[in-house]
Every structure is written in structure tokens, then in C-alpha cells.
Biopython code that builds the backbone (N, CA, C, O; Angstrom):
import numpy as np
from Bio.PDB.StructureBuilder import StructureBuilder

atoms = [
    (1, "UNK", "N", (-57.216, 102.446, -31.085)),
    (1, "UNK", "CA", (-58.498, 102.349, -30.429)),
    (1, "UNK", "C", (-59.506, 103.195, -31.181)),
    (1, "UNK", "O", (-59.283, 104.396, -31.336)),
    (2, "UNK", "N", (-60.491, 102.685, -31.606)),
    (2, "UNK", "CA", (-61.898, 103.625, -32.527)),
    (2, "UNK", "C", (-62.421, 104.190, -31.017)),
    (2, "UNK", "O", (-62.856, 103.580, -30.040)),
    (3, "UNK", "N", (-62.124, 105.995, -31.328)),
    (3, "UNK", "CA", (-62.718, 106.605, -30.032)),
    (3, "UNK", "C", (-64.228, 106.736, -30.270)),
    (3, "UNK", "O", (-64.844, 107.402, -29.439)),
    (4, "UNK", "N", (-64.937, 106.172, -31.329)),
    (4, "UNK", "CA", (-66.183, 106.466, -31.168)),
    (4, "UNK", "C", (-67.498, 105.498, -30.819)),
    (4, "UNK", "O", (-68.689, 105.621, -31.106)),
    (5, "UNK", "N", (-66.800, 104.535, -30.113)),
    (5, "UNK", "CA", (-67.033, 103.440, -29.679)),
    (5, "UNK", "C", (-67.174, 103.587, -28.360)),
    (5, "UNK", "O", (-66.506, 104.383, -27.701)),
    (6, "UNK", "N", (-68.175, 102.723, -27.829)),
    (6, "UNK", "CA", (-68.166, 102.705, -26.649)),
    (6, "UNK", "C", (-67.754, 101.444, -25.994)),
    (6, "UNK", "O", (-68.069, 100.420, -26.600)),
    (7, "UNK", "N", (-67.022, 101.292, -24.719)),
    (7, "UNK", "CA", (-66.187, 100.227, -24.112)),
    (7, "UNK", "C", (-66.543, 99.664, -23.102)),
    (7, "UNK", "O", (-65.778, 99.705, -22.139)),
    (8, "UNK", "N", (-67.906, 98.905, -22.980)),
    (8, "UNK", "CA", (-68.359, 98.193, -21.960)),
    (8, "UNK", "C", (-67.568, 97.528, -21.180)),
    (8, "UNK", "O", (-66.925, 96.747, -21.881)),
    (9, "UNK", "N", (-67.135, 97.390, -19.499)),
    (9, "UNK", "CA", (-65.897, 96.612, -19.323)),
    (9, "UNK", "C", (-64.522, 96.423, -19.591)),
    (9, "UNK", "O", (-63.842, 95.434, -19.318)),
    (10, "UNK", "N", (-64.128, 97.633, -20.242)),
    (10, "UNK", "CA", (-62.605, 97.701, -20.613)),
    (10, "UNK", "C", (-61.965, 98.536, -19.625)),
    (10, "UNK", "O", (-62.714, 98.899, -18.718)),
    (11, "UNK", "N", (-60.968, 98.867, -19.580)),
    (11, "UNK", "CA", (-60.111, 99.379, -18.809)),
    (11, "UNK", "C", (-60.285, 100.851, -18.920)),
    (11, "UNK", "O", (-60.181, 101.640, -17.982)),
    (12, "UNK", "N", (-60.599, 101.189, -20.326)),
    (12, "UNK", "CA", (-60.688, 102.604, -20.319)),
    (12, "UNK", "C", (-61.064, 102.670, -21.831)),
    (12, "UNK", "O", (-60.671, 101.951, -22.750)),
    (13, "UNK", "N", (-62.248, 104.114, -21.850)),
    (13, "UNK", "CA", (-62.816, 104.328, -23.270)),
    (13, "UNK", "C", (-64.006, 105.331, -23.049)),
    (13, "UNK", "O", (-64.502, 105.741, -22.000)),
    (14, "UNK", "N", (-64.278, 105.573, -24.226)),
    (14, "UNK", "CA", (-65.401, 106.848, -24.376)),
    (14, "UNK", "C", (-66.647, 106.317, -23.493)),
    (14, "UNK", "O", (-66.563, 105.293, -22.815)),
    (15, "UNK", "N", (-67.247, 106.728, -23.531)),
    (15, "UNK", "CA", (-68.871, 107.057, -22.694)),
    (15, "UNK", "C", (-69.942, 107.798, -23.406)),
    (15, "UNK", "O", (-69.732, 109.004, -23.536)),
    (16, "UNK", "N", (-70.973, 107.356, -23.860)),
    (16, "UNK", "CA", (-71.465, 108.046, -24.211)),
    (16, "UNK", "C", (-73.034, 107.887, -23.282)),
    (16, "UNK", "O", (-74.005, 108.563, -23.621)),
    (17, "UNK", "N", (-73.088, 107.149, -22.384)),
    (17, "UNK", "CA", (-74.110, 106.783, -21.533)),
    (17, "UNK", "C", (-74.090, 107.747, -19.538)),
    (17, "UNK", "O", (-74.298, 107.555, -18.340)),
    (18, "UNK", "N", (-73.642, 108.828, -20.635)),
    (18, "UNK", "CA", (-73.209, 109.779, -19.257)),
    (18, "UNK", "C", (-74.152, 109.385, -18.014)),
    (18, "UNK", "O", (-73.654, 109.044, -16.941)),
    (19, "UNK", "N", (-75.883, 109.467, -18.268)),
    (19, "UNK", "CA", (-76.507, 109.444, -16.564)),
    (19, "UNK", "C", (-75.960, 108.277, -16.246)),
    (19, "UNK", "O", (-76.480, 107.999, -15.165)),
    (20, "UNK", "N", (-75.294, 107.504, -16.507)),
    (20, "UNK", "CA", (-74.886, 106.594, -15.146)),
    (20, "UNK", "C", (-73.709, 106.826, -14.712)),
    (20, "UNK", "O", (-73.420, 106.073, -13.782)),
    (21, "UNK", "N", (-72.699, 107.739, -15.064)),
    (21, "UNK", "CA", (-71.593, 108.141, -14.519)),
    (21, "UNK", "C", (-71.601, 108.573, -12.988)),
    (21, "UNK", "O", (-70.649, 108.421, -12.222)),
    (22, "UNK", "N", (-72.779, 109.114, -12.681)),
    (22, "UNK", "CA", (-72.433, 109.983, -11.435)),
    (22, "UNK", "C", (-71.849, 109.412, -10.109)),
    (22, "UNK", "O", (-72.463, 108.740, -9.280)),
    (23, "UNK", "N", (-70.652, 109.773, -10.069)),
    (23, "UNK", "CA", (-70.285, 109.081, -8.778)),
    (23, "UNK", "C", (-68.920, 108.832, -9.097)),
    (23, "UNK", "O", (-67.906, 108.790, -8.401)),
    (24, "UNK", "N", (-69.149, 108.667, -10.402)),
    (24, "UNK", "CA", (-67.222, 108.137, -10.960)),
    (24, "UNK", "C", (-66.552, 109.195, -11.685)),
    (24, "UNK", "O", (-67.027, 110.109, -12.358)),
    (25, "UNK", "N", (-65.379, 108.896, -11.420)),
    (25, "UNK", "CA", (-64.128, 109.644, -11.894)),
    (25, "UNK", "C", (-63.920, 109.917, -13.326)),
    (25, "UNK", "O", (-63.772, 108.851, -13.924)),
    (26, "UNK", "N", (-63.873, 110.639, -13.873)),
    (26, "UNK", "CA", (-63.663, 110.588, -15.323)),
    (26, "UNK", "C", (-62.931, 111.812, -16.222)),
    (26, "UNK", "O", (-62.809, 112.901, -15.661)),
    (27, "UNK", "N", (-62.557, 111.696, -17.275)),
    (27, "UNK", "CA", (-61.873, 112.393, -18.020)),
    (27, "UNK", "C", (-62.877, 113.414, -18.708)),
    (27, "UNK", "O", (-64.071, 113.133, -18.809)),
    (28, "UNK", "N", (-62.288, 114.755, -19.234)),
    (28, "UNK", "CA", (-63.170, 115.316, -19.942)),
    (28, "UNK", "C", (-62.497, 115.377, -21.285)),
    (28, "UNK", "O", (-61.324, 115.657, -21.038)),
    (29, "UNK", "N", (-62.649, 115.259, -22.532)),
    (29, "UNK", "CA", (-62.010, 115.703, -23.543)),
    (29, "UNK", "C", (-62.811, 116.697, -24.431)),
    (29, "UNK", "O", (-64.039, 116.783, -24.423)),
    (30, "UNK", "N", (-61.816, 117.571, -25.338)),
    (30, "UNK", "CA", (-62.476, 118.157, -26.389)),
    (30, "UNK", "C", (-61.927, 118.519, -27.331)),
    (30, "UNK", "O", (-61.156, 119.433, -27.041)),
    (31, "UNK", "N", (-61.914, 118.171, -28.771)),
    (31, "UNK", "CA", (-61.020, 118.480, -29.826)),
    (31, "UNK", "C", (-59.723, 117.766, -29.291)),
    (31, "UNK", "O", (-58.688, 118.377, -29.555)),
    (32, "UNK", "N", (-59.556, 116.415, -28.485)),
    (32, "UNK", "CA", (-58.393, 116.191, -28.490)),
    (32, "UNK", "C", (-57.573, 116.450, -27.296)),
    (32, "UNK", "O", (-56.595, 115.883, -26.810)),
    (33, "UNK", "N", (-58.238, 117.428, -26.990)),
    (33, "UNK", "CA", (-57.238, 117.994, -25.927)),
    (33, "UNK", "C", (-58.084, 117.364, -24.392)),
    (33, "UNK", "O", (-59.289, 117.131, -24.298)),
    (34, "UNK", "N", (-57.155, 117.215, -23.432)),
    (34, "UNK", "CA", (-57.553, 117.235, -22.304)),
    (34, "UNK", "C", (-58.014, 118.284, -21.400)),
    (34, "UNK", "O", (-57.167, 119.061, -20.961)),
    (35, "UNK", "N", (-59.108, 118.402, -21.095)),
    (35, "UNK", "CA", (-59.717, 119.450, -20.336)),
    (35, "UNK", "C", (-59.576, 118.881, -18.828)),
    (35, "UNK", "O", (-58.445, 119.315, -18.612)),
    (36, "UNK", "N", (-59.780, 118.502, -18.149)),
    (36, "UNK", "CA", (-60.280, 118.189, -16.840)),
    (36, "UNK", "C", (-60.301, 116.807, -16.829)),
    (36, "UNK", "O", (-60.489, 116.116, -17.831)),
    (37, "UNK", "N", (-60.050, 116.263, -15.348)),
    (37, "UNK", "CA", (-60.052, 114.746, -14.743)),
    (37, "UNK", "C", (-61.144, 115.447, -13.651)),
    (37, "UNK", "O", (-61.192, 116.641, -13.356)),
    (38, "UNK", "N", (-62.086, 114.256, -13.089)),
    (38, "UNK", "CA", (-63.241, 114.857, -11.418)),
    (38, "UNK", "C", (-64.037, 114.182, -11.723)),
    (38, "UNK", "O", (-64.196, 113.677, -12.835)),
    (39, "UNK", "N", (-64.722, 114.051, -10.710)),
    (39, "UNK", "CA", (-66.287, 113.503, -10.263)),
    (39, "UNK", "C", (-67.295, 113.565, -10.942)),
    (39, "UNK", "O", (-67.541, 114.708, -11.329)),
    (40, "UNK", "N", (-68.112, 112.667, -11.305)),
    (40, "UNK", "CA", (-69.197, 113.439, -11.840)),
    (40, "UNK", "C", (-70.302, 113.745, -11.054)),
    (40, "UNK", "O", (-70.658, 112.818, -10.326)),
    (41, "UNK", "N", (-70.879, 114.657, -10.993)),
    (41, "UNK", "CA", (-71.519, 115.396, -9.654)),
    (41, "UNK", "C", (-72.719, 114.600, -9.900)),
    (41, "UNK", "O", (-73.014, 113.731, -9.079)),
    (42, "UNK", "N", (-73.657, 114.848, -11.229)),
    (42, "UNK", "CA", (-74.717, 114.643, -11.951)),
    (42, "UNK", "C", (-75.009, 114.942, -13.048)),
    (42, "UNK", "O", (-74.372, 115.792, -13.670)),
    (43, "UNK", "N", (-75.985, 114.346, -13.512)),
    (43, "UNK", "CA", (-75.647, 114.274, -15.148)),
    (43, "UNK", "C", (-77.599, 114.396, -15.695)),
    (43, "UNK", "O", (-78.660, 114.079, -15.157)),
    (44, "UNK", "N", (-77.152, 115.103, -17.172)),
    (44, "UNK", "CA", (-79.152, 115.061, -17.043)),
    (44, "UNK", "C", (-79.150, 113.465, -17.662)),
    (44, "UNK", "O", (-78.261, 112.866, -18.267)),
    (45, "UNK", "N", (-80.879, 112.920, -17.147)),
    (45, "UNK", "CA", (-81.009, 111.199, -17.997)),
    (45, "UNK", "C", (-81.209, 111.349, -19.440)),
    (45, "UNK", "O", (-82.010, 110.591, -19.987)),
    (46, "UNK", "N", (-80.647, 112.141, -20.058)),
    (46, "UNK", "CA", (-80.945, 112.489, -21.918)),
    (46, "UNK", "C", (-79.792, 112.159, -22.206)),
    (46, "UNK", "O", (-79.681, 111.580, -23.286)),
    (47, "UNK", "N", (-78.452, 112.395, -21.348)),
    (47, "UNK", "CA", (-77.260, 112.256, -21.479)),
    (47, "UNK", "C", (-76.571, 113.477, -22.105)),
    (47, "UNK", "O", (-75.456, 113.345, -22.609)),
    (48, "UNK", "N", (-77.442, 115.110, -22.081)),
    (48, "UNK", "CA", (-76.759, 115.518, -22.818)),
    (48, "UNK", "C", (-75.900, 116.643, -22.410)),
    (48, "UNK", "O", (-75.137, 117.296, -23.121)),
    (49, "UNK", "N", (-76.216, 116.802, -20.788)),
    (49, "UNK", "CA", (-74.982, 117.114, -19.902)),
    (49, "UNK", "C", (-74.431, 117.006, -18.874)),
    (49, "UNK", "O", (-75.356, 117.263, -18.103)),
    (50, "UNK", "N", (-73.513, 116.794, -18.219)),
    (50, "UNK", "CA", (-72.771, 116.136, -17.022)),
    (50, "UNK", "C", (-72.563, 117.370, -16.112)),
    (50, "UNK", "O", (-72.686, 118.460, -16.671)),
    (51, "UNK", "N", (-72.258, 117.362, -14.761)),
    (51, "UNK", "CA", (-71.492, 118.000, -14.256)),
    (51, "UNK", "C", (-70.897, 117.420, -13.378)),
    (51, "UNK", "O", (-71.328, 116.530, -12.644)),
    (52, "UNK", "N", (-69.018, 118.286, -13.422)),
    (52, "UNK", "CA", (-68.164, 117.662, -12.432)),
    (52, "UNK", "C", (-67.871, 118.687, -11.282)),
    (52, "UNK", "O", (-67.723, 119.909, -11.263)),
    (53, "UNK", "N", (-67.850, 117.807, -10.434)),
    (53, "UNK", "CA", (-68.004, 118.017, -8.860)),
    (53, "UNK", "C", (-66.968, 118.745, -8.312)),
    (53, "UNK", "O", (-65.931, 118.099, -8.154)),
    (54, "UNK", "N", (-66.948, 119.987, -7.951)),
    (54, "UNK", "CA", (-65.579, 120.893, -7.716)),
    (54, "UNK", "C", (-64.894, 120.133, -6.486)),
    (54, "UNK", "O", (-65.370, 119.182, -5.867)),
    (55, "UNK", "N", (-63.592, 120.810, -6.260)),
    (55, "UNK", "CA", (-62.769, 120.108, -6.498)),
    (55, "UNK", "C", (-61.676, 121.286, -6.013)),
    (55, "UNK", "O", (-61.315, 122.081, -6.881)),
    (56, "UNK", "N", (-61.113, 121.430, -4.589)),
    (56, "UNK", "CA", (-60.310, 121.880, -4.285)),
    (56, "UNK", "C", (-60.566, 123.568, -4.518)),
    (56, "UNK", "O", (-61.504, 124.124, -3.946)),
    (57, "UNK", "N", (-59.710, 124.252, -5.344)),
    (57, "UNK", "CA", (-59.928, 125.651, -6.282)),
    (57, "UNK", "C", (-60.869, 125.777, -7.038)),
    (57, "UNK", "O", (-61.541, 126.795, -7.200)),
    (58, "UNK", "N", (-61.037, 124.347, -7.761)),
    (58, "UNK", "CA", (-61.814, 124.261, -8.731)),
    (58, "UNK", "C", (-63.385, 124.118, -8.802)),
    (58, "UNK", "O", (-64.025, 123.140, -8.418)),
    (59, "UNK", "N", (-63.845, 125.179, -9.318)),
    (59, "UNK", "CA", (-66.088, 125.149, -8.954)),
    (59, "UNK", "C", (-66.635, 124.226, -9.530)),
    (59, "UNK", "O", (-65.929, 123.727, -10.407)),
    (60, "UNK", "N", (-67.791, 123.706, -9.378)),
    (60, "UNK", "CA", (-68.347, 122.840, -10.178)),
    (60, "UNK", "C", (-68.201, 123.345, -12.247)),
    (60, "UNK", "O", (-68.133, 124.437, -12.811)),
    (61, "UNK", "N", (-68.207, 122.521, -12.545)),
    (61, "UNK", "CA", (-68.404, 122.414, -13.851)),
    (61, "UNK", "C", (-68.981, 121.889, -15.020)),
    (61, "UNK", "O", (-68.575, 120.850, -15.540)),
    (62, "UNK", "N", (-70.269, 122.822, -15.621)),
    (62, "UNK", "CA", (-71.349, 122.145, -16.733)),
    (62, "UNK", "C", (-70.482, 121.706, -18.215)),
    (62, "UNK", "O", (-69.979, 122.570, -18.934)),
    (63, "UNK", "N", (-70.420, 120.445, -18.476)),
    (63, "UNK", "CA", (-69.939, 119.915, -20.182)),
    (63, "UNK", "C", (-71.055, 119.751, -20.822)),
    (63, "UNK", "O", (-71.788, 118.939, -20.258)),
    (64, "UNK", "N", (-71.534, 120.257, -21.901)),
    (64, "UNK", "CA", (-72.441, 119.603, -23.005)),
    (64, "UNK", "C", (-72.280, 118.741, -24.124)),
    (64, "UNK", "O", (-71.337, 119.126, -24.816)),
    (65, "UNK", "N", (-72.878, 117.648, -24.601)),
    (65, "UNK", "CA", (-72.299, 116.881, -25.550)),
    (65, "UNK", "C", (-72.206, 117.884, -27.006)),
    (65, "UNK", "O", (-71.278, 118.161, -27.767)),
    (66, "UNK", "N", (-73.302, 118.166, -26.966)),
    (66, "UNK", "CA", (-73.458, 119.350, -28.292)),
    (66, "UNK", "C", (-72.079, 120.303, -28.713)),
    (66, "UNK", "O", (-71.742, 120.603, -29.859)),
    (67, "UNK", "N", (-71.540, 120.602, -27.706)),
    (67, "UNK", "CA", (-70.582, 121.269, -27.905)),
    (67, "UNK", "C", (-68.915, 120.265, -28.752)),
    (67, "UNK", "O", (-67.992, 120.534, -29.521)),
    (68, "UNK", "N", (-69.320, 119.319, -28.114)),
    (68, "UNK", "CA", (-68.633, 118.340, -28.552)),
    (68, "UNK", "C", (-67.467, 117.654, -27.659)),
    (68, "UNK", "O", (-66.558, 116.945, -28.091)),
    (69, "UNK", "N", (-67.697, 118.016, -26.362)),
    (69, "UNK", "CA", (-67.167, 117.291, -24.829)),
    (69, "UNK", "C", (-67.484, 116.178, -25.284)),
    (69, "UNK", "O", (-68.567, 116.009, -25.844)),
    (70, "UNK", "N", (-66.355, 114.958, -25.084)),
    (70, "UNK", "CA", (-66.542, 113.863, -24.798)),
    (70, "UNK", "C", (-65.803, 113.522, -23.210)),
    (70, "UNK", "O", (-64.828, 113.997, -22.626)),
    (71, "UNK", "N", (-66.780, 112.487, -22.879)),
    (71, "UNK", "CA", (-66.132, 112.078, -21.513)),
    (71, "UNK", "C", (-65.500, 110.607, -21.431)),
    (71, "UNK", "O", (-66.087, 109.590, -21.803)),
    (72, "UNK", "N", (-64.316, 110.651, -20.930)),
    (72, "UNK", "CA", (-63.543, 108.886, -20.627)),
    (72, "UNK", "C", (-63.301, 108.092, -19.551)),
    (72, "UNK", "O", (-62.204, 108.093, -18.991)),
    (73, "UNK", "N", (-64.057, 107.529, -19.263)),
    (73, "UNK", "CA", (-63.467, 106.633, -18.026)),
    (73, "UNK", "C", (-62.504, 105.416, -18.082)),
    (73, "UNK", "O", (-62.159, 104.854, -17.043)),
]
sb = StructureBuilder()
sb.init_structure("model")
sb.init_model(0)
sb.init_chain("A")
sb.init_seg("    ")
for serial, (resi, resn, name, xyz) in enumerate(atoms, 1):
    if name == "N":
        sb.init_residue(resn, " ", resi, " ")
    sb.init_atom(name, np.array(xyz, "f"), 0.0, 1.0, " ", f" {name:<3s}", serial, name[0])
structure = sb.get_structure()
């Protein structure tokens, strides 16, 4: 799968159109690794950061794309 693609209608794939996430479930990645699965609380409309919606123990949480967070639904 080319992760730098985005997957209109597929089952599962990168995002790079974060403000419309809010509301859905999604993956966080970075360098590969899995950071976090959650909500997305809200997101700025530039797309260039999300936040997921705490979550039990867990507080809300700011990702920036800059940093190099990618998100998967």
C-alpha cells in the first residue's frame, strides 16, 4: 500500500484531509509506530492539527502534521 496516498472510500488509509475527521475514530501514527487509536474531538480547517477526544485515563490530545503525525482511518 503507498502510505502517502490518500484513500477515498477504502477500507482503510492515510488522511490527510484531517477537518473533516471530527467525529470519527482514527489511528494516530508516527515514524511508524503506533501512537494512539480515539475520536477526533476537532481539528483546525488548515488541517494542520487534530485533537483526540480523551478517553477513559486518557486527556485530550493535540497531534501536529509538522511534527510528522500521520492519521489513519
Amino acid at each position: 500500500m503507498d502510505t502517502g496516498s490518500i484513500r477515498i472510500g477504502a477500507r482503510r488509509g492515510l488522511r490527510k484531509d484531517w477537518a473533516r475527521l471530527t467525529g470519527r475514530t482514527v489511528e494516530v501514527w508516527l515514524l511508524g509506530e503506533h501512537i494512539m487509536t480515539g475520536v477526533v474531538d476537532q481539528a483546525s480547517p488548515d488541517d494542520s492539527v487534530l485533537w483526540i477526544a480523551a478517553a477513559g485515563a486518557n486527556t485530550r490530545r493535540l497531534f501536529d502534521r509538522r511534527t510528522g503525525y500521520q492519521i489513519w482511518v
